[in-house]
N, C-alpha and C positions, 0 to 999 in steps of 0.2 A: 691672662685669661682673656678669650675675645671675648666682642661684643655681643650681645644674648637676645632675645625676644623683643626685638626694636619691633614697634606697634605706633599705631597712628597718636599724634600728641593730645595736647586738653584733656578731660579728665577720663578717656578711656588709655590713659598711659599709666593710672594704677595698676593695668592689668599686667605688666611687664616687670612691675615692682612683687605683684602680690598674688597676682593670680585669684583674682577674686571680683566676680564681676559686680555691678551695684546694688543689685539685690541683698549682695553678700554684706559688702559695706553697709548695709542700710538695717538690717540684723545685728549685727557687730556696733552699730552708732545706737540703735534703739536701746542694748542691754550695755552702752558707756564701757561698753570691753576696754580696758587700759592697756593692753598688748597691741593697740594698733595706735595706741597716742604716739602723735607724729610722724604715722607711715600714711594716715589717709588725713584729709582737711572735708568738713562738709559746708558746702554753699548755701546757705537758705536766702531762696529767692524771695518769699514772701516778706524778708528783714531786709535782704541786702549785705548779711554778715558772713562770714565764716566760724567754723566751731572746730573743735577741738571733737571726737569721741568721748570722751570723760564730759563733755560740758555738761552743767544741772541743770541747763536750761529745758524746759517742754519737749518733748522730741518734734520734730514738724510732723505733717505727713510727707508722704514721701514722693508723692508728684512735686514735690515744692523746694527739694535739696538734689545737691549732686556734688558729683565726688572728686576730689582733686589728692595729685601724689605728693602735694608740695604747698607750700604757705604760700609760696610767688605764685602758683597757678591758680590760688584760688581769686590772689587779690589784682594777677594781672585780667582774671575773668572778670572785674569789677565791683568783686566781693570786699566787705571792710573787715577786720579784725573782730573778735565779738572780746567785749568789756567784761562778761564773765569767765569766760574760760579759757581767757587770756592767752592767747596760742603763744607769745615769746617767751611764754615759760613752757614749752612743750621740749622734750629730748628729742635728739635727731637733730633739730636745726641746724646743730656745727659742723656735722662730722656723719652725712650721709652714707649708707652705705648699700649699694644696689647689683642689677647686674652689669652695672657699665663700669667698671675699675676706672675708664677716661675722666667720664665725670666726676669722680670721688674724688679724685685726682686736681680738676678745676676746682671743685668745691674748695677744697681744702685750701688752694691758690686765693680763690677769691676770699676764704676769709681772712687770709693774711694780705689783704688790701688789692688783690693782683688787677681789677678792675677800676682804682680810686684813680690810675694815672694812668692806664693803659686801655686798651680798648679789646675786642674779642678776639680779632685776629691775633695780637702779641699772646693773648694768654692760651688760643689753641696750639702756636708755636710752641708753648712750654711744656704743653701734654702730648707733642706729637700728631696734634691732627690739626686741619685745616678752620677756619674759624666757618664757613660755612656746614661742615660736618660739626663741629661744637655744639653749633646753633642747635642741630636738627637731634643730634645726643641728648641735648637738655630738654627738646619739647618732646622727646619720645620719653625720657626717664623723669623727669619733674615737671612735665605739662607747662612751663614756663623758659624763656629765653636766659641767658647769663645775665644777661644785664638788670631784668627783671629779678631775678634772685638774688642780686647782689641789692639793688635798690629794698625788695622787701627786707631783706635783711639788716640794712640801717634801718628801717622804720619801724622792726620788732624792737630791736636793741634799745633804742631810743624811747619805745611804750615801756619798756622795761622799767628805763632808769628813769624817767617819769614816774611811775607806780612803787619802785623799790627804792628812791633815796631820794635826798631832801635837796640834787643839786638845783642850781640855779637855773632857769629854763637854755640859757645863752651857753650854759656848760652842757647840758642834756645835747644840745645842737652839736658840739664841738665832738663830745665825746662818742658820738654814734656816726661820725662819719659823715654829718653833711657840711657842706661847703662854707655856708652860711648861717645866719639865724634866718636870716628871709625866707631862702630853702626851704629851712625846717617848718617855721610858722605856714607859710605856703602849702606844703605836702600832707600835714594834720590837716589845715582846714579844707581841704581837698579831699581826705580818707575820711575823717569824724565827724565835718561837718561842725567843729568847734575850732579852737584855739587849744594848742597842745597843753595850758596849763590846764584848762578846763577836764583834764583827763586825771588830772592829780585828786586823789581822794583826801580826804580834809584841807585843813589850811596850815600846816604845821609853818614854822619858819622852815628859809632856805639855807644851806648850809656848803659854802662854797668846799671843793676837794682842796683849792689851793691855800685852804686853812690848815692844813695838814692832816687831815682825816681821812684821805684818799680818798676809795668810792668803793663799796662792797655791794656784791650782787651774789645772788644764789642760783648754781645752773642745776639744773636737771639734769637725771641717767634713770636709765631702765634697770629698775632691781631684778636680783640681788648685786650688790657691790660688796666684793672683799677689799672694803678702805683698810683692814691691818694687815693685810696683805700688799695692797699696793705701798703702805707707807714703812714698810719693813723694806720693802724693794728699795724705795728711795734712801732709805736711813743707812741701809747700808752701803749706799756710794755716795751719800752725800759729800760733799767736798769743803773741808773746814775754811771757812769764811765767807763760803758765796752762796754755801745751804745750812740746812740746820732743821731738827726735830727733835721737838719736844712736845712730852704732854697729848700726843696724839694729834697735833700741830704741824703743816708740814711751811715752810718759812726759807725765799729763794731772794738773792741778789739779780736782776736782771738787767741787761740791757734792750731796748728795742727803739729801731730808729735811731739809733745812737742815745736815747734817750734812760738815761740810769735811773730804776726804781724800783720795789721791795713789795713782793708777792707773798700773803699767806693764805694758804688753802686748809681749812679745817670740814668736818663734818658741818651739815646743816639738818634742819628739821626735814623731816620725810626722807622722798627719795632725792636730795639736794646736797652739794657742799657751798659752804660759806666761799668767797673768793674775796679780800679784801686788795688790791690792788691801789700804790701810794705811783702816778709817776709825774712829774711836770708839767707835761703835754698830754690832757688829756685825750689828742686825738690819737694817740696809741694805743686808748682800749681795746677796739675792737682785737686788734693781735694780741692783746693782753688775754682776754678771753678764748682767742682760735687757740691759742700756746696751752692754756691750761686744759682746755679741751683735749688735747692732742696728748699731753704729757696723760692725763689721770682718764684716758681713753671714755672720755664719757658719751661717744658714738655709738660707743656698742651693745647690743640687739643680743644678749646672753644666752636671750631663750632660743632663738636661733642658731648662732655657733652651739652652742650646747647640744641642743637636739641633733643638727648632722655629725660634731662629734663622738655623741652615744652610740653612734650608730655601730662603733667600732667595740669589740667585746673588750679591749686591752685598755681604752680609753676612758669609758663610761665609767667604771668604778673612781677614776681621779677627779674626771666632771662632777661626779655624784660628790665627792669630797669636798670639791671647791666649784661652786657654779657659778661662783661671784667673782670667778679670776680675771681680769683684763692685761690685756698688754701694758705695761709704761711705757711712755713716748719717751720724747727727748725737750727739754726748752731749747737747742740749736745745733741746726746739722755738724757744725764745724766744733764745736763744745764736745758732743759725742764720737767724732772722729779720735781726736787728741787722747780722750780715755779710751776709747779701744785701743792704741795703739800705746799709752801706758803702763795698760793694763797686760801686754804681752808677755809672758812667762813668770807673770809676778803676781800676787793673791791682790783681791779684791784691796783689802787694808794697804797693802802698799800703794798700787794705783792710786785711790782717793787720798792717802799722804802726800805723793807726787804731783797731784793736781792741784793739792792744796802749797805746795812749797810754789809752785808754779803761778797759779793764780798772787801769792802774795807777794810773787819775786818783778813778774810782769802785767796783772793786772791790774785797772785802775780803783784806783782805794774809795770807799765810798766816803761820803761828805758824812760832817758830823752830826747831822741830824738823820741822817737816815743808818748811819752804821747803831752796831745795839744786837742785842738778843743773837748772837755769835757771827754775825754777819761782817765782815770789816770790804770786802773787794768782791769786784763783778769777774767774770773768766776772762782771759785775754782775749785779746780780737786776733784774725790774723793778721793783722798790722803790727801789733806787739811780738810778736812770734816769728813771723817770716822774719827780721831780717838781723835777728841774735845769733853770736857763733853757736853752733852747735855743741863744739867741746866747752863750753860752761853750763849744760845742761848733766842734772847729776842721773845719769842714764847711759850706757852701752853707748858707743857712736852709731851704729847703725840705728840703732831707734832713733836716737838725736836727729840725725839727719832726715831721718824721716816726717821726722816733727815738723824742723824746720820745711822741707818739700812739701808738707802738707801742707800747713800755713799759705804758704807762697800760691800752690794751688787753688783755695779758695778766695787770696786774696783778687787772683784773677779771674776767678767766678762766682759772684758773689748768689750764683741757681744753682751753686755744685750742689749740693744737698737736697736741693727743693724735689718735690717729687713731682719728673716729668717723662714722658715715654713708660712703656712698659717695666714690670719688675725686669723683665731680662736683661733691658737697655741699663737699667740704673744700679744692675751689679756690675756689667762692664763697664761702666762708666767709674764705676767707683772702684774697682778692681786694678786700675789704670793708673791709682794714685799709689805716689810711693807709703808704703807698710800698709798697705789694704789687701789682704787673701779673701779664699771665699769664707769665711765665719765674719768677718767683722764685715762684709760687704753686705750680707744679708743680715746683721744684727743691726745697721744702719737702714737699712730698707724697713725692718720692721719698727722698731724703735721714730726712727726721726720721719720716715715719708709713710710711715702709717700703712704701708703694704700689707692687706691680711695673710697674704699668701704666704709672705717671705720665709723661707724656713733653711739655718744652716744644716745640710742633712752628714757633712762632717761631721758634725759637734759629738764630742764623745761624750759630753753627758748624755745627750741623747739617747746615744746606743746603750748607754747603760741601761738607761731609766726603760729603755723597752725590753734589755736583757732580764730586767726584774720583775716584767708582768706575763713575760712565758719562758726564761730560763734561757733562753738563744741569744746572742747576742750579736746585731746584725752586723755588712759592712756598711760602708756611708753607701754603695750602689743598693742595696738592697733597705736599708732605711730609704731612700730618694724614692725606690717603688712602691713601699708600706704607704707612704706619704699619699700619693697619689690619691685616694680616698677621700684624706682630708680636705682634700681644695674648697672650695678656697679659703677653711679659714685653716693652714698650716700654722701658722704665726701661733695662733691660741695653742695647736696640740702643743709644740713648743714648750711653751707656757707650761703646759699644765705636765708635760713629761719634766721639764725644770723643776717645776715644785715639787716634785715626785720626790728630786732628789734632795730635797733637803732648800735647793735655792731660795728660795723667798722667807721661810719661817728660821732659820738657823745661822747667822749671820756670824758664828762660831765657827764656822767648817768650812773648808777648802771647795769650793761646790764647780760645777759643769763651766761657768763665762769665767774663773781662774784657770781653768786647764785646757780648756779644749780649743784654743786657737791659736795655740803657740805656734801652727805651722807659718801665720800671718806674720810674722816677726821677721822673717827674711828678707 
C-alpha cells in the first residue's frame, strides 16, 4: 500500500492519522472518548504535561492544549507525562498502525531495539527507504523524529516499571533500555523535575528480578479481545516442551539475544493481560514485551478493522460473531518458517509432534530451574539445524532438505524474517527460500512481520468459507479480486473466513492451514 495523506508534521499530522481537526480532538478529550486513547496525546500548556483522553483530570480550556499523534511528539514539544493518567499504560504504544505501512514497519524495528546500536539511516535501509525520507515519514505520521520515539519509548517503559513493580531503581535503568544508571537518573530529573524514585508511590521494599521472580507488567489493548480464541489458536500448535496451556494460561520457552527465559501471558484486570517475563539480562525486556505484543496482536484498533470489514454483506455477519478476533503473531520469523514447512501435507497434530521430537532432538534443554510446568527446551536456532544431515530427520527428504536450506538461509541472514520493504518485496523474498510457495509466504508476512494486508488468496479454506456465505465457490483469481475491498486490513478477513471454518474453536478437525498449502511442499 503506498504512502497516503503526508500533511505537514507537529501536531497538525493527527490529521493524516485521523482526519479530525482540533476542535474535533478537543470534544472527543472534553467527553474522555476511550476510542481515541492512544491515537491522539493532549499538551496542556498551562501544566507543561501531556494527557491521555481518558485522563480524570479537570479538562483545561481549550486555548491552553494542543494536540499531538504520538507520545514522542508531545514530549519532543516539551510536554512531561502526566502522573495520573499515566500515558505508558495507553494501547497503541507498541504496535502503531497508520497510513504509512513504512513506519509500522520501523516502529515495529525499533521496538525490537533497531535504534539501541544503529542509527536512522541503517534502520531506513531495513524499510526500503532513505533515512532522510524516514525522518520526514515519522514527523508527517507521529509528529516526532525515530529517534525521539525510540528515546520516549524507554522513558514510558521505565515510568511503567517504576509504578508497576518493586524493582530496584539500577534494575528499572537496565531494563528499559538506558545505557546507564546516570542516563537514567539524568533524563527523569530533566522530564519530572525529581529523581526517578520520587515517582514510586509508597515505600514498599525493593525486590530484585534476579531473585527469581522475574518482572510482571500489565499491557494494554482496545477491547473487545477474544483471549479464548487467541489461546485456542495457540494451544493448538503449541509445541511440547517449548510451550504449553493450561488453566487459561498461556506459558513459552524463549530465547532473545541469545539470552534463554520463560514467558507467561495470562488475562489481567480490565482491558489488560498479565505478562510475567523471568530472563537473566534484564536488558532484553524491552523485545520481551515488543514479542508479546506482536504474538497476542495487542495493536489492534478492532473497531476499526471491523467497521471497514462490515462493510462487506458476506463478512459482517462473522465480524458481528467474533469482534474480538485478532491475528496471532509469531515469537520468531525463523521458528515459524520451520513449522510451515512441517506442517506440509500433514495435520496440525503432527507438525506440532514434529516440532516437538525436533526441538528435544536439537534444541537447547532448559536449565533446572527454569524447566517445570511442561517446559523442558527452547526451539532450535539455525545454527542447530543448518548443519545436520538431512536423512536423520524423520520427514520425506525433500522437506528434510528443505529444512536444512532453510536453516542455512537464515543462518545467513539473521533480517530474513524481519519486516522490511514492502508486503510484495517480502513475499518474494521469502518465496526465494527453499519449501516456501505463495501460502506460507504470506502466512509468514502475516503471522511474523505483522502485515495487515497479507492475505493467502490460494488458500482453500478460504474459498470454502466464502463458498459458504453465497453458495459459489470462487478461484484463487477471483478470491484475490473479492479481496480487494478489504485492503488493508485482508489479514483479519482471513481470520475471520478461518474461524468460519471451524480453525480456532475446534482443535478436533482437519481445518484450512492443514490443507491448503500443500502445493508449498515441492
Amino acid at each position: 500500500m503506498s504512502e497516503n495523506r503526508e500533511t505537514a508534521g507537529g501536531a497538525g499530522a493527527i490529521l493524516a492519522v485521523m482526519d479530525l481537526d482540533d476542535d474535533a480532538c478537543y470534544r472527543a478529550f472534553s467527553m474522555r472518548d476511550a476510542r481515541l486513547d492512544g491515537k491522539i496525546f493532549v499538551g496542556v500548556r498551562s501544566t507543561g504535561i501531556y494527557c491521555r483522553p481518558v485522563c480524570p483530570a479537570r479538562t483545561p480550556l481549550r486555548r491552553n492544549v494542543a494536540f499531538y499523534p504520538s507520545a514522542a511528539a508531545a514530549q519532543e514539544a516539551g510536554f512531561r507525562p502526566c502522573l495520573r493518567c499515566r500515558p505508558e499504560t495507553s494501547p497503541d504504544l507498541g504496535s502503531w498502525r497508520g497510513s504509512s505501512n513504512t513506519v509500522a514497519r520501523a516502529l515495529s524495528l525499533i521496538e525490537d531495539g533497531a535504534l539501541d546500536g544503529a542509527d536512522v539511516e541503517a534502520l531506513g535501509d531495513r524499510v526500503g527507504v532513505g533515512g532522510r525520507q524516514l525522518r520526514r515519514l515519522f514527523k508527517t505520521h507521529l509528529g516526532a523524529s525515530p529517534v525521539a520515539v525510540a528515546q520516549t519509548r524507554r522513558v514510558l517503559l521505565a515510568k511503567q516499571l517504576i509504578c508497576d513493580t518493586a524493582l530496584p531503581m539500577a534494575e528499572v535503568a537496565l531494563a528499559s533500555g538506558f545505557g546507564s544508571v546516570r542516563r537514567f537518573n539524568e533524563t527523569f530529573q530533566q522530564l519530572y523535575g525529581r529523581p526517578p524514585g520520587d515517582l514510586r508511590r509508597g515505600r514498599r521494599p525493593e525486590v530484585s528480578a534476579q531473585a527469581g521472580g522475574g518482572v510482571t507488567l500489565r499491557l494494554t489493548y482496545r477491547a473487545p479481545y477474544d483471549w479464548g480464541g487467541m489461546l485456542d489458536f495457540l494451544a493448538l500448535r503449541a509445541i511440547p516442551g517449548v510451550e504449553a496451556v493450561a488453566e487459561g494460561v498461556y506459558r513459552r520457552a524463549l530465547r532473545i539475544d541469545g539470552v534463554p527465559g520463560l514467558i507467561c501471558v495470562a488475562p489481567g484486570p480490565g482491558e489488560t493481560l498479565e505478562v510475567k517475563a523471568q530472563f537473566a539480562r534484564l536488558q532484553v525486556l524491552p523485545q520481551v514485551i515488543a514479542r508479546v505484543r506482536r504474538v497476542f496482536d495487542l495493536g489492534a484498533d478492532p473497531g476499526q478493522v471491523n467497521a471497514h470489514l462490515s462493510q462487506d454483506p458476506d463478512l459482517a455477519p462473522l465480524v458481528a460473531a467474533r469482534p474480538g478476533l485478532r491475528a496471532p503473531g509469531a515469537w520468531e520469523g525463523f521458528e515459524l518458517a520451520v513449522r510451515a514447512v512441517l506442517g506440509q501435507q500433514i495435520t496440525v497434530a503432527g507438525a506440532r509432534a514434529l516440532a516437538g521430537r525436533l526441538s528435544a532432538e536439537h534444541g537447547q534443554p532448559l536449565s533446572p530451574d527454569m524447566a517445570g510446568a511442561g517446559l523442558t527446551h527452547l526451539f532450535p536456532t539455525p545454527q542447530a539445524l543448518a548443519g545436520i544431515d538431512p536423512a536423520s530427520l524423520p520427514m520425506p527428504g525433500a522437506r528434510a532438505r528443505a529444512l536444512v536450506g532453510l536453516a542455512a538461509a537464515a543462518l545467513a541472514d539473521p533480517d530474513l524474517f524481519a519486516p522490511r520493504g514492502s508486503l510484495e518485496d517480502a513475499v518474494a523474498r521469502l518465496k526465494a527460500l527453499p519449501g516456501i510457495g505463495e501460502w506460507t509466504a504470506q502466512y509468514i508476512a502475516l503471522r511474523q512481520m505483522r502485515e495487515p494486508d497479507a492475505f493467502p488468496h490460494g488458500d482453500i479454506g478460504l474459498m470454502r468459507a466464502l463458498a459458504a456465505t453465497d453458495g459459489t465457490r470462487p478461484t484463487a483469481a477471483e478470491l484475490s479480486s473479492r479481496a480487494e475491498a478489504w485492503r488493508p486490513w485482508r489479514a483479519y478477513a482471513a481470520l475471520h473466513l478461518w474461524a468460519s471454518e471451524g480453525l480456532i474453536p475446534n482443535p478436533k478437525s482437519r481445518t484450512p492451514l492443514e490443507t491448503s498449502h500443500a502445493q508449498d511442499a515441492a
